[in-house]
Each structure stands twice: as C-alpha cells, then as structure tokens.
N, C-alpha and C positions, 0 to 999 in steps of 0.2 A: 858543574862537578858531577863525577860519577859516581855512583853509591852500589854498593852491591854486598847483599848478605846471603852469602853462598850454604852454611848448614849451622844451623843452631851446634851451639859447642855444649853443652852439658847433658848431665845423664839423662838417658832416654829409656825409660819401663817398658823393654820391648819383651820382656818375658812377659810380663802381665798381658800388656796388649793381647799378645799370639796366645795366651792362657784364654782369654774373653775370647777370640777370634773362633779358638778351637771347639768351646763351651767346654773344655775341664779336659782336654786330649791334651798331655804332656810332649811339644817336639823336641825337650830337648834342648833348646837353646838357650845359654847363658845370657843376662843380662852384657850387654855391650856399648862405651860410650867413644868417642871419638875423640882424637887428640885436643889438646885446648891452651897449651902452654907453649910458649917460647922454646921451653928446653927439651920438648919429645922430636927425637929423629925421626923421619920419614922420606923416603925415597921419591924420588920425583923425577919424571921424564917429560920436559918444555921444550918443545920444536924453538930454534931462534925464528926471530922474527920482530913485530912491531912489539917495543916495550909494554905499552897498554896491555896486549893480549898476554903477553908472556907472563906480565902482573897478575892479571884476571886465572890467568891458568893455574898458578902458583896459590894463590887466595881457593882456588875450589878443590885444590885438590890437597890443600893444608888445612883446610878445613876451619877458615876466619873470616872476621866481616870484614871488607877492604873499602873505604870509599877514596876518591881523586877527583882534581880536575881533570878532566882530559887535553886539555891545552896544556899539562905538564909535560903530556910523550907524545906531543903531536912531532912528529918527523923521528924521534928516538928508537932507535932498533936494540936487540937482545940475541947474542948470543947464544941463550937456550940457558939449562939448567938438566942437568942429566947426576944422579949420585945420590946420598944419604944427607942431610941438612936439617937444622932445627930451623925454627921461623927466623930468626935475626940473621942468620949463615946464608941463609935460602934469599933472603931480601937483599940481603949485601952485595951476594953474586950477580943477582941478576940489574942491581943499583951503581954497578963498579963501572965508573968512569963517566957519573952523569950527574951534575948540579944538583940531585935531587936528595932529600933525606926522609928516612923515615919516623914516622910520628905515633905513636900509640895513645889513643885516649884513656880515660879512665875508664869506661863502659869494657876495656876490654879489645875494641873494634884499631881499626888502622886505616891511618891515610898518609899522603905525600906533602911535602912543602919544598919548593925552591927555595937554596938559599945562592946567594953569590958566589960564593967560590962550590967547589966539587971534594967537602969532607965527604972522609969515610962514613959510612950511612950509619947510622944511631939512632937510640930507641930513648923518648920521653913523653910525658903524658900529656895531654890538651885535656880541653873541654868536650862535653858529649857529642858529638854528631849523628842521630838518630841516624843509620843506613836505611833504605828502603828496599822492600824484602820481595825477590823476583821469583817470578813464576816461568812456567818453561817455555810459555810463548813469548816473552820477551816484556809481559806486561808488569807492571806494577802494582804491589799489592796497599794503595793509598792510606796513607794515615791523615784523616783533614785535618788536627790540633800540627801538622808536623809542617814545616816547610819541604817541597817537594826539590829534589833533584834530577837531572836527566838520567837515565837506568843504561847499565851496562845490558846487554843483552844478552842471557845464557843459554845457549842452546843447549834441553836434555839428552838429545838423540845424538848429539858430539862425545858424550860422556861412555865411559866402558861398561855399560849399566845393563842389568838386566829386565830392567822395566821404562817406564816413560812417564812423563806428566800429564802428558791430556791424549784424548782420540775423540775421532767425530763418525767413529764409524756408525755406533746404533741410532741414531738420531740428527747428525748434520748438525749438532749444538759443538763445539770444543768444547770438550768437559773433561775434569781427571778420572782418573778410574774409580775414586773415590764418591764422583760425584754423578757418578751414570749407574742409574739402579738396575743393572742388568750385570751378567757374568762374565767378566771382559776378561781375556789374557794377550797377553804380546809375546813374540817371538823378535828379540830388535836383534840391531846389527850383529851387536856385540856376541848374543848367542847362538848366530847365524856361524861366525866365524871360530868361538870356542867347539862348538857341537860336530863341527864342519859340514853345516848341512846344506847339499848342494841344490836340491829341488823340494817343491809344496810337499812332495809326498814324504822326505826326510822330517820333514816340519810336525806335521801331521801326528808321526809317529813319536814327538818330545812333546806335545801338545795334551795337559790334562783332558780328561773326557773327549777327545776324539781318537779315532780309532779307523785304522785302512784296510781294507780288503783287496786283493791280488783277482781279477779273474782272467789274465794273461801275464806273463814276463812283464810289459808293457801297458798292462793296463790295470787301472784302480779305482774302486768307489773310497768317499771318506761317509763318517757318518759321528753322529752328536748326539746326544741325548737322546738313544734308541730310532736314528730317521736319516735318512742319507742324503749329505748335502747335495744340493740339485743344481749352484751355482754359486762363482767364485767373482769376487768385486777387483778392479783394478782401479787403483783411486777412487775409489766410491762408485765405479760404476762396471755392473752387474754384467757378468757372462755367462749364459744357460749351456747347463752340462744335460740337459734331458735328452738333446736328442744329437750333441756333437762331443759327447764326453773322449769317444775312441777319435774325434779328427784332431783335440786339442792337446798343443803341446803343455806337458806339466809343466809348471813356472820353474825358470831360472833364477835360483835365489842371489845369485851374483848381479842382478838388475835393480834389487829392493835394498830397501831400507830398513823395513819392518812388517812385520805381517802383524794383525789385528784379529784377533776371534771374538764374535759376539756372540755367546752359545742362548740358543730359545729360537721363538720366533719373532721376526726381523720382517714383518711387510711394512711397514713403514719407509725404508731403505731399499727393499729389495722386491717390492713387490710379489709376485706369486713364488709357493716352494713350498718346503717342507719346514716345518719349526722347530730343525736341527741346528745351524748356525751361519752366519753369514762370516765367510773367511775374506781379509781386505787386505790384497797388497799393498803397499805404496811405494812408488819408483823411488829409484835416487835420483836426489835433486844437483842441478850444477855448484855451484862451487863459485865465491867470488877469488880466493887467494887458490893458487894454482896448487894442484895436487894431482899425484900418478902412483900408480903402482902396480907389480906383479905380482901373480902367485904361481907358483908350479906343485906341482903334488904328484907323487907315486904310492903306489899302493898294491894290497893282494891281487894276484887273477890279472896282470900288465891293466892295472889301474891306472892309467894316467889324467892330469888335467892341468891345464892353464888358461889364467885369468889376467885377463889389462883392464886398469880402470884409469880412466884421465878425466882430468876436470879442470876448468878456471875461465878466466874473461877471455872473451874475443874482442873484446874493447880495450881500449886505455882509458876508457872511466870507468868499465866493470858494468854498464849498462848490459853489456850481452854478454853472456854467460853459453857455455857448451860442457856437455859429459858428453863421454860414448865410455862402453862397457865391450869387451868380446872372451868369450872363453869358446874352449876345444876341449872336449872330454874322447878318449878312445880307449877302452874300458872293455875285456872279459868278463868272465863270471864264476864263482864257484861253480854251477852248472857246465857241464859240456856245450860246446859249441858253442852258448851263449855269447854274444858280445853286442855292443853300442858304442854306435857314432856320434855325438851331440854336438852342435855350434850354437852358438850365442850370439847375435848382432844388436848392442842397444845404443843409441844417439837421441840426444835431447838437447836443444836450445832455448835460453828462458832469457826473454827480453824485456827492459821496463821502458814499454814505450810510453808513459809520462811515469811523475813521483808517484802515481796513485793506481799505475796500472800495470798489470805483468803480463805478457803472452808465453804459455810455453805449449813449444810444438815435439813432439817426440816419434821416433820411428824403432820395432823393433824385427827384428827375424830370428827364427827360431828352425834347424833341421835337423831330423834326426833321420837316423839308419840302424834299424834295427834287424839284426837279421831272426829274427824271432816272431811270429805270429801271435794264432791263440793260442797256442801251447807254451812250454815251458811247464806247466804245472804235471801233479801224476799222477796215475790213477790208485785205487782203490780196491781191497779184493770187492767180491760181488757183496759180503754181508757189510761192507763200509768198512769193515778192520783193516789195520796198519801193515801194505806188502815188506814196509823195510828195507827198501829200499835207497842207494845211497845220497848222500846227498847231491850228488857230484851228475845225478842221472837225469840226462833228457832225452826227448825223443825226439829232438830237430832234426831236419835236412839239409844239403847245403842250399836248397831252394827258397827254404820259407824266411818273409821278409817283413817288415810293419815300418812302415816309413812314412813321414809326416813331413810337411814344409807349412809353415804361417808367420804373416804378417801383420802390424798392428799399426798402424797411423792415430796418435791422440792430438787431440787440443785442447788448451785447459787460458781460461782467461778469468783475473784474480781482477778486480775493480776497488778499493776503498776508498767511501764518501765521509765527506768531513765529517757527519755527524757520528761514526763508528760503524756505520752500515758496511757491510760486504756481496760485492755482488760476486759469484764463482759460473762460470758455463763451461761444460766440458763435454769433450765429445770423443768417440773412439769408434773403428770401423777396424775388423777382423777378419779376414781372409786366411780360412786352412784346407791342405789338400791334405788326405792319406790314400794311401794302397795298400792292400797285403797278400798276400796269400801264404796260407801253411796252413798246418793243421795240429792234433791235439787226439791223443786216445781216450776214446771213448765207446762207449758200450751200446745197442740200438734198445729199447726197451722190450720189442719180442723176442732179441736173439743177449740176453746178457750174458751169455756162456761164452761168448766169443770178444776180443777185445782187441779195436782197428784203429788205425792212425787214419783221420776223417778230417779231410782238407776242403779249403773252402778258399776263394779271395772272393776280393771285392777296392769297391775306389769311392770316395766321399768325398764330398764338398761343399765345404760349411763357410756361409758369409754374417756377423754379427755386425750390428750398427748398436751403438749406445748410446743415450745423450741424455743429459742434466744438467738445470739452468736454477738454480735457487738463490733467493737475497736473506740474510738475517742481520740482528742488528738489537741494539738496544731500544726499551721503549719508556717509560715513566707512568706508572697508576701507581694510586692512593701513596705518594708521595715516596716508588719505592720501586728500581729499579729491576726489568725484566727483560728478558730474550727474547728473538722473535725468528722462524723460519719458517718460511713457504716458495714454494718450488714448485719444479714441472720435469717429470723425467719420459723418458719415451726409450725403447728397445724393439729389435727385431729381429729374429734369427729364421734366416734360409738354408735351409740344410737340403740336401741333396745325393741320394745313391743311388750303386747299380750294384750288384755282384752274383754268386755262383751259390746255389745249394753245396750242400756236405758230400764229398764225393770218399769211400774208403778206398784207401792204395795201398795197402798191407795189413795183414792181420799181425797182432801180436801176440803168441804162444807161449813165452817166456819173459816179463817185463824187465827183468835182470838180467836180460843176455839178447840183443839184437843187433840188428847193424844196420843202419837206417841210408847205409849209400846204394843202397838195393832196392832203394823206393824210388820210382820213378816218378816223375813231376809231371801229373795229369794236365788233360788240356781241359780245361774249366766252360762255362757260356756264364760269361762276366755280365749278361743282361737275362739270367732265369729272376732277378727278384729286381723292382723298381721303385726306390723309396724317395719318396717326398715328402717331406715337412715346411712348412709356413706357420713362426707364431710373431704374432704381436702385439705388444702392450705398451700401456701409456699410463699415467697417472698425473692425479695432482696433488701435494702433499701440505699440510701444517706444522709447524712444532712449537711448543709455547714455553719456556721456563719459567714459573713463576715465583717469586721471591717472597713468599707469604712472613717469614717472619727472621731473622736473621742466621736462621739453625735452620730453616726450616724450608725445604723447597719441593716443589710441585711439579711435573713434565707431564703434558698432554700433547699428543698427534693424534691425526690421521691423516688416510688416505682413498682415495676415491679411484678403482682400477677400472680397465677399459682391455679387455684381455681377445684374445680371437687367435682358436687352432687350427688350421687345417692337414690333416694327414691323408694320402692317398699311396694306397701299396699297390703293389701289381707284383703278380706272382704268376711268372709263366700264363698272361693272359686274365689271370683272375683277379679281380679289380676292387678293392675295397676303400671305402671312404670314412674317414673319422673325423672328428667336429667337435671343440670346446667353446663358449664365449660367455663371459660374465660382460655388463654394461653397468659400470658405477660402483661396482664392488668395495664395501668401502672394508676396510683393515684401522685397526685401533692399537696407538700405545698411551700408557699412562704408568706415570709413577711418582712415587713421594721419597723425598732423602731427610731425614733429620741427623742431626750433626749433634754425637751424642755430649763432645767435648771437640780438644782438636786434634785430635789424632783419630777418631772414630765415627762413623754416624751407620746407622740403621736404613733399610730400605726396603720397599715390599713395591711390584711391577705389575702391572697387566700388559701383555704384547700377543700379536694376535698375525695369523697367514692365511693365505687360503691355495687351494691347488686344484683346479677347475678342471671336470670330470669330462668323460665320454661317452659313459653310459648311458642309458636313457628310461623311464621310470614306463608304465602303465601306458598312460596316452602318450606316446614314444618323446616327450618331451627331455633335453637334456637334465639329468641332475644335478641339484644345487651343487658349489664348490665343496670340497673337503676343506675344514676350517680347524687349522693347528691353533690352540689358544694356552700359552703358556702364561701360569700364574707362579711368583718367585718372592720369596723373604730370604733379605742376608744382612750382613751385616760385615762394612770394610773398613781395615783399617788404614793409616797413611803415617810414616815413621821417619826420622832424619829427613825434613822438608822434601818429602815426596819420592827418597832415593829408593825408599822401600818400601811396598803395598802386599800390602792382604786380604782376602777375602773369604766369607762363604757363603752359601746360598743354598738353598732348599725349592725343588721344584715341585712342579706338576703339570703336565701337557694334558691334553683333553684333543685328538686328535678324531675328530668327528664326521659325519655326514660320510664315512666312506664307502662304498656302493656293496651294498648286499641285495644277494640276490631274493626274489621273493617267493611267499611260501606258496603262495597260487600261481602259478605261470599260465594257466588259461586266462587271465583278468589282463594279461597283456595284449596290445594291440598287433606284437608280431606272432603272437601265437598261430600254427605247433611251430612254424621255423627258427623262431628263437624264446628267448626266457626278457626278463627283463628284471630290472631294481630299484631298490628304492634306498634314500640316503638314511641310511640306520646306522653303520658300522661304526664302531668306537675303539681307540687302541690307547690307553692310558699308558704314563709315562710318571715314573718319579725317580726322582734321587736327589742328590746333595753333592756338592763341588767344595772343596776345600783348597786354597793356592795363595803360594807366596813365594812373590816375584822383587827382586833386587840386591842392596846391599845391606849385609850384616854389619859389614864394616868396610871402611874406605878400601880394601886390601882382596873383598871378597863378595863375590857376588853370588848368589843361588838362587834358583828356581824349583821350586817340588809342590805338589801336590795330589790329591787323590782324586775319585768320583765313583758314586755310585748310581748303576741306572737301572733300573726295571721298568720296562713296557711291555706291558702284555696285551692280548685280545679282552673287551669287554663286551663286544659283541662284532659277530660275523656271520657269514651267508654258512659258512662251516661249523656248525655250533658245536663239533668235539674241539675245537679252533679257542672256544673260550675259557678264560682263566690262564692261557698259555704265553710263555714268551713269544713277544711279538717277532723276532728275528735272533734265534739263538747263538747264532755265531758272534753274536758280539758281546764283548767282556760287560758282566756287570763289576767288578769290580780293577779301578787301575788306580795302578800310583807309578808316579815319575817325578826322579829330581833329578837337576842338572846344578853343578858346582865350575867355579873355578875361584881358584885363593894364588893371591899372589905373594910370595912368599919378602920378608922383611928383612932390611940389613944387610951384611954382606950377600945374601942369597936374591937381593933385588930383583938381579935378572930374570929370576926361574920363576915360572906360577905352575901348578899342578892342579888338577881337575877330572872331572868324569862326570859321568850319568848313569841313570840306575831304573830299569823298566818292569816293571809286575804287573802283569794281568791275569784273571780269573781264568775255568775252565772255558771253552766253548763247544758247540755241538749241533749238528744237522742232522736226522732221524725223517727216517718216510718206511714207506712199502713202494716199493715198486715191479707190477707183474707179478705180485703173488711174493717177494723178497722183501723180507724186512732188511733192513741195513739202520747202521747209526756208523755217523763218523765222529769222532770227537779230538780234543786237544787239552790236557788239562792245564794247569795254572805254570805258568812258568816266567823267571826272572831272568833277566841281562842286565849284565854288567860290561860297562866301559870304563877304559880312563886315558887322560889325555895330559900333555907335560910340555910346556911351551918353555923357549929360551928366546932372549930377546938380545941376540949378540950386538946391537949398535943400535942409536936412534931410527936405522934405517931398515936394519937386518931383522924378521925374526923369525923363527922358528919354532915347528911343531911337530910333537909327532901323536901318535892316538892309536890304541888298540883296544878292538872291540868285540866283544862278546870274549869278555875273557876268560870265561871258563869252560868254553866252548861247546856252549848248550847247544842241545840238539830238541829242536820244535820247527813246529809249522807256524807258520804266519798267516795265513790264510789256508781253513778246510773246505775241502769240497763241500759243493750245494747238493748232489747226489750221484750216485755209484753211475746214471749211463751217459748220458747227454754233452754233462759240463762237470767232468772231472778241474777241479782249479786247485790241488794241494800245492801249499808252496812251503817248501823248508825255509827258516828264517838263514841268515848266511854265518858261513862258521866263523871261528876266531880267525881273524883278517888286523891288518895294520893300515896305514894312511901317514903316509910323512911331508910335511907342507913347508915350502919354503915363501915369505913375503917378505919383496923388498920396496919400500918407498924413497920414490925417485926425490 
C-alpha cells in the first residue's frame, strides 16, 4: 500500500512562530490555516496522466492525507483535473469510469478500495490507517509502535515553492534548512521563473545579504557579509573566480534547478577563500516521464530571448534518461550602443547501470558577444560629484568588444550500498577563452584636468579541473543512530594571458556632448604584459552528525588543505615571480542544533577559511594564511511540514593574519629594496540576517528578508585605516521581498506578484594628487511587479515591469575619480513579456 501525508491540516501559530523568529519585530502577517474540509473549493491544475500521480497530485495540493494500494492504478490513466472543486468533486473527477471508490477514515485521512462493479465514487468511514509521514527526499519518517507501508515519493523541488527541504551544500550531510546550523537561502525554480531571472548575477541581486558590484558592462564581483566571493560551486564542486573571474561566463539560470547560498565561512566544502559565502548551482536533472517546453520573451531596448527545454527516457525501461536545454538572448541596452549576444548549450544523460548505480554525464557551452569592453561605466567630475549625466550615455565605439566562449564536461557517479552508505564521485574540467578590447574614460593621476578614452585589449585562457569522491552513511554508538562523511576533493586552475597597456585615443572635453565615430581604433602590442597563473589544491575532509539526544544534535568537520600558487608576470621584459603554499592547513566546522519544539530549534556554529598569502615576513619566509573564522547563533523556524522556513542569525567574522606592513623595515632581510610584513591585520565583521522563504498559504508564496553588516579595519599597516569600514561601497543595510499569490475562484487563472529592493547609502572617498573627491550614492528603493495568466494547461503567460517608479540610481559607484571610473546607472522603468508553452 501507499501511504502519504502531504501537510498537517490544522491551524498553524505562524504569527507566533515569525513573532519568536523576529524577537518582537511585528511582520505583519496574520495567522493562516489551510483548507481541511470536503466542502472548501479550490482550484486545481493535474497534467493527465498515470492515475496514481494524478491522486498524489490532487492529495498535495488539497492538502489531505491520501493512503492506497498501488496495485489499485497500476495500468489506470487520468484525464487530468483543471477548474474549482471541493475534495469529493475533485476525487470523483478524476475516479470517473474506474472500479475504484473512495474511502474516508475516521482520523480524517483517505484511501481507495476496489469494488466489483464501477459506482459513482463515495465517501464513508473505515477504521484508522496511520499514514506515514514523508520527507522530500523521498524518505520516511518511521513510527516503530506503527506497521510500516511502502512511501509514495514526493519530490519538493516539483512543487511551485519557494524554498526546499533539504541541501547539502554546507557540509555534504542532506539536511533541512532547519537542521544545518549555518545561514542558508534558496533561489529554486519556481523563483527563478516568477523573478524572471535570467543569470547568477540577476540572482545575486533577489538574494538577502549579497550584494554586486559592476566594474565593466560585463563584468561583476558579488560579495557576503563584508568580503567578495572568490568562487562559485557547480554541483558541489568549486570554480576559482581569483584569477579567471573576467574569462568566466556568468551562469545560465535556464540550466539550473536551484541555486543554494551558504553565507560565512565554508572551507570545509570549499576549501581556500574568503568567509563570505559559498554560492552552489545544481543542474537540472533528466526526467523519467517525457517533458518539453518553450519560452520566448520580448522586452525594453529589442530585448529578446528564447528558451528549449526537453527531457525524458531514451529507453523503453526509462534506464537512460536525456535533457538538453538551449536559449538565444540578443538584447540592447538602455545605454547607447550597448548590446549582447548570449547562447546557451546544455545536455545531460543520466544512466542506471545497475539498481544501485547511476552514471551522469553532462556537456555545457556557453558564448557570448559583447560589443562592450571595460567601459560602459561614467566618469566622475575631478571632486567625485555627480556630472548628470544621462542615463542613456556611453562612451563605446563600434570597435570595442568582450567576448567569451567555455566549455564544461562533468561526471558524477551515485553508488548506494545495502547498508544506506552512499558512495558520490564527480568530476568537471572547464575550458574558457576571452578577448577584448575597448576602452573606458578615465583620468591619469598627474594630469586629472584632462579626461581620455584609455583602451587596452587583451586574450585569456583559463582551464579548471575539479574533482570529489566522498562516502557517507549511517553508523550506530551508544545505542543511537549517527551520520558519517569523509572525502577527498582535489582542484586546479591554469590560467593564462597576454595583452596591451592603456593606450589614450581621444581626449574628452565635454562628457555630455561627443561622438565617438571619430576615434580611431589603435593598433595595440597584445604581448606588452604576460600573465601566468598556476594554483592547486587538494584536501581531505570529515563530517560527523551526532545524535546526542533526541532534540538535540551535534556537527563536527574538518579539513586538511594542501594549497600551491605560482604567479609569474612579465611586463615588457620585466619579470616578477609570486609564491603561496600551505602543506596540511587544516579548516574547522562545528555546530549544535536543539529542536526547541517542532516547529523551531536554536543553533550556534563555529566554521572557519583560510586564504594563503604572498607576502613574506622579516627572514623573507612566506606568511602564515589569512584565517576567516565565522562565529554565528540563530534560531529557525519550519512551518506547514517544511513548505515554509525561517530563519535568523547573528554573526561575527574575525578575518585575521592579514599582511601588514612593519613598523621597522631595516629588520627585513630585503632591505632598502623592499619593506616586508608581518600577519597582524584584522578586519571584523558583524551583523544579523533575518529571512523567510516559502508558502503562506497553498495560493502564495513569498520570500523577504533583511541583513545588516558592518566590517571594519581593527588593525592595518595604515593605522588612519582603523576603526573604519572595511569596503564602503557596500550596503550595510538591505531588505528584499519577492511575492507571487495566486489569485482564487473564478480568477484561477491570474496570479499577481512583484518584488521590492532597499539598500543603504554607499561611498568611496580618497585624495588623490593633492584632490580630495568622495563619490557617493544614497539609499534607495525599487519596485517591481509582475501578472501571470495561465490561458490553458499548456499556455501561459507573463508579463512584468520594473523599476516602476522609475528611479534614477547607481548601482555601482566608482572606486575613484582617475584610473577606474566604473559608475553604473541602475536601468529605468523597462517591461519583459514571456510567453511558455508546454509541449
């Protein structure tokens, strides 16, 4: 028999809960319970198909416990279910013209019984049948006093949800979000396609406590609790942005499933970086029942895009399975001149060559064409104040270009052993080329009265290898069930340039009035600078959950690195060499979860990174790592069996050992030719994260939350440096919520939604040459909103406009008035209209 109990049906104290969650912060939300009766209508859209599922569909999304044998719809198909229905109406429909009738026990719960002939379906009481109560990997949540039946399996990531039930990103354990004592957020399908967010960096910017910075058209840092992330995970395994950020295409969010944020520090997972956050695609997986579909979109500025997605068995037992994915973006700009090329190529095949073993192979490509370099951004008068200029103003040529082409080859191989062990090996090798050339106005530091379009190209070429091999598994002490993980990961990125110094090809005398087809396209020497990079590392890891009391749980790791840099530049002849290596470096997580009731538990973390230096102390020895060590207390909550999660948390980073310079330079051993350092430097970090992710109600999803961060200098080689923000252009304070409510009743069709973004001021200040400047940006909100209709099971449509009030801000301020002007206006009020149909 199958047994499934898809969401507790009575009232739910979710004001209270979000009341504790907040410690006495009113959001606002009325207490909310879910339908529970026969006689409440609700709207229901069931793909036909195998009766079982069409059951199962109808049961989670009427919100009842359903149990059956499944030998009762083994061969029975369904129609579907699309319209307003009470549960008796809704059962009936999709029961019409099959021997089977419907059963209601007394608990409340339902199941099926065959009878001989094929009555009209009906409703009478039985005896109790305990359902058994499933979790979202498909496991069962065991009662031993109960007799056990085989589990329906529900997948949460199927659902229109805006959160999930488990991730394994911080630790390699599956655990809910509830139960991993670190600050975890999702971006899944579902908000992928309300949001319409096409790439990492749309992501980024719906994403509580992170934050993006522009310093080309085409190019971006993200950054986390005061520190810029340094590398991005694909299936759990790690891609370095340190020295290939500008070769690597931003992700295609049309390839994923879900993105995963683990904000702190993350070496345990990721090895070396900054203890800002480790962000974790995961592809979309194949598909055993066959599914396709389009998307096309037009939009402001000849917006265009189109998206194919296909999925299903290459077999006729559904052993082998295939997706591929491909979109086309070709896309202006508010900006002049501005425009982009994008294509998408993704294929995956996922094979189960025995019951216990899965192979998947995957292949991706990625091109773009950008006719945009470093520029796009604007300048600045010389005191850092606002020229005023419009939004609409760039200073491209038709020469300048940024164009990128990468490859991706993964392999991932799942193994499960009788005893619940899991063996996982995956591997990925990355191949990216870019080119560019163009240029960007800016100012020389002896002559800033003068203000020139200062071009440069150049060509890169970056190769990443990735690989991790880990086993976990259940284990048994003091009579009392425990986790277990340990692994082996290894990385290495070869990175590789050549290109041109800054060359000026026009002065700019008016920034409001030029004409840039009168700049002629220099002839560059694409080998005046020679850059090499070689890093890599390995590790070995543990992870332990231990189950100390039934509320009450324990997580320990570490990790042992094995790290080695080599960097050699050449610069028209001049040849300099760099050098990092840690041997054994070990990195630490720990935490404790107590389960205050069942819907809440408490947690407080130790997790720890390191990011291994170049400098070199007195006796020219290299110095120790810089060691991010984030210490965190929250407390989360878990609402309507896991539809709806909350969280907050209270930090503190301690980002240490970082190289300052010393106060005696004779005591060094390069003395007078250079200085030397020692690991002193300290940059502290605090703040607090508040976020809540999911359903309010079966009808409505939302996501919103705040963050606040302060990082300052607590000591540095620059001692006017202390006491101060450590990197001012980033918001201490932001809130973002994202909505969509689907509306009830005749209005079935329609759901309505938006999002909503506030950040604090921001600010850059220096002197330079004798010129003070400050540039700044103060606080400022957007608003979006977006209006779906869903003309037919297969049709639906959307449309969405944004920034509707059509603020005018920067999204990115300059770093300073000469060098690297990078202002970038955020974009005006613009629209986006999508059509998806499935095949």
């Amino acid at each position: 028999m199958y047994a499934i109990k898809v969401r507790s049906t009575g009232h739910h104290p979710l004001f209270n809960a979000i009341r504790t969650l907040m410690f006495g912060a009113v959001l606002g939300l009325s207490a909310t319970s879910y339908a529970n009766t026969t006689d409440s209508v609700n709207h229901y859209e069931i793909s036909a198909g195998q009766l079982g599922q069409a059951l199962s569909s109808f049961a989670l999304q009427s919100g009842i416990a359903l149990s059956f044998d499944p030998a009762l719809t083994q061969g029975l198909t369904s129609s579907g279910l699309t319209g307003s229905y009470t549960t008796a109406q809704g059962f009936a429909q999709l029961l019409k013209g099959t021997n089977l009738q419907l059963l209601k026990r007394t608990d409340g719960s339902w199941t099926l019984e065959k009878v001989t002939t094929a009555p009209q379906p009906q409703v009478r009481d039985m005896g109790q049948l305990k359902p058994i109560d499933v979790n979202a990997s498909g496991t069962a949540n065991r009662d031993p006093n109960v007799a056990q039946l085989p589990v329906i399996t529900v997948n949460a990531e199927d659902e229109n949800s805006y959160t999930v039930k488990n991730t394994s990103t911080a630790t390699k354990l599956n655990l809910s979000l509830r139960e991993t004592p670190q600050s975890v957020s999702v971006i899944t399908r579902q908000q992928i396609e309300d949001l319409g967010l096409t790439t990492l960096n749309d992501a980024v910017l719906k994403t509580i406590g992170l934050s993006m910075q522009k310093t080309g058209a085409e190019r971006y840092s993200f950054y986390a609790r005061g520190f810029d992330i340094d590398a991005i995970m694909y299936d759990g395994l790690p891609t370095s942005l340190a020295s290939a950020k500008d070769a690597l295409s931003s992700a295609n969010l049309a390839m994923y499933e879900r993105i995963e944020i683990v904000r702190g520090a993350n070496g345990l997972v990721q090895g070396s970086g900054n203890p800002s956050a480790a962000i974790n695609l995961v592809r979309k997986k194949p598909t055993t029942e066959f599914q396709s579909s389009i998307g096309l979109s037009a939009g402001s500025w000849d917006n265009y895009h189109t998206e194919l997605d296909v999925s299903g068995s290459l077999a006729q037992n559904g052993k082998i399975r295939g997706r591929a994915v491909a979109t086309y973006e070709d896309a202006d700009s508010f900006q002049d001149k501005v425009n982009r090329e994008h294509s998408l190529f993704y294929a995956t095949v996922e094979a189960d060559v025995t019951d216990s073993t899965t192979v998947t192979v995957s292949y991706t490509h990625h091109n773009e064409n950008n006719n945009v370099a470093w520029g796009g951004g604007l300048p600045t008068a010389v005191d850092g104040s606002d020229l005023h200029l419009s939004r609409s103003t760039s200073f491209l040529t038709d020469w300048d270009h940024w164009d990128k082409e990468m490859d991706t080859v993964s392999l991932e191989l799942d193994h499960h052993f009788a005893n619940d062990w899991k063996l996982r090996i995956s591997g990925s090798k990355n191949w990216a080329k870019f080119d560019y050339l163009g240029g960007y106005p800016g100012r020389l530091a002896s002559n800033l009265s003068t203000l020139s379009y200062r071009v440069s190209g150049g060509i890169y070429d970056d190769t990443q290898n990735s690989f991790d091999v880990y086993l976990n598994g259940p284990f048994q002490l003091f009579n009392r069930t425990h986790e277990l993980v340990f692994g082996y990961s290894y990385q290495d990125d070869d990175f590789n340039s050549h290109g041109s110094g800054t060359t000026a090809v026009a002065t700019i005398t008016d920034p409001s009035s030029f004409d840039t087809s009168s700049w002629v396209k220099p002839t560059v020497n694409f080998y005046d600078f020679i850059d090499n990079r070689d890093m890599t590392q390995h590790g070995v890891y543990t992870t332990a959950r231990f189950s100390i009391l039934d509320q009450l749980k324990f997580i320990s790791g570490v990790r042992l690195n094995w790290y080695d840099y080599q960097y050699v530049y050449n610069w028209k002849g001049s040849i300099s060499n760099t050098q990092s290596k840690e041997t054994a470096y070990p990195t630490f997580y720990s935490g404790i979860i107590y389960d205050l009731n069942q819907q809440h538990s408490i947690y407080a973390s130790y997790t720890d990174i390191f990011q291994p230096q170049s400098s070199r102390d007195a006796s020219g020895q290299l110095l120790e790592s810089i060691k991010g060590k984030n210490y965190e207390i929250g407390i989360k909550g878990e609402y309507f069996d896991g539809a709806l999660n909350a969280s907050m948390a209270i930090f503190h980073i301690d980002q240490d050992n970082r190289a300052k310079e010393v106060s005696d330079p004779t005591a060094c051993s390069t003395y007078p030719s250079s200085t030397c350092y020692e690991a002193a430097g300290l940059v502290q970090s605090k703040g607090f994260e508040v976020e809540i992710n999911g359903e309010i109600t079966p009808n409505w999803q939302v996501a919103a939350g705040y963050s606040y961060i302060d990082a300052k200098y607590k000591k540095d080689s620059d001692n006017s440096n202390i006491g101060k923000l450590f990197d001012t252009d980033i918001p201490k304070h932001q809130v973002k919520v994202s909505t969509m409510y689907h509306l009830p009743n005749a209005l079935y069709r329609w759901r309505v939604g938006g999002n909503f973004s506030y950040q604090s001021g921001v600010y850059n200040e220096g002197t330079t040459s004798g010129q003070k400047w400050k540039i700044e940006q103060g606080g400022y909100s957007v608003f979006n909103l977006t209006t779906g209709y869903r003309a037919s099971e297969k049709l639906d449509l959307q449309f969405a406009l944004n920034n509707i009030f059509d603020k005018t801000y920067y999204q990115t301020i300059g770093q300073n008035i000469s060098s690297w002007p990078t202002i970038f206006y955020g974009a005006p009020r613009n629209f986006m209209a999508t059509l998806k149909y499935n095949f």
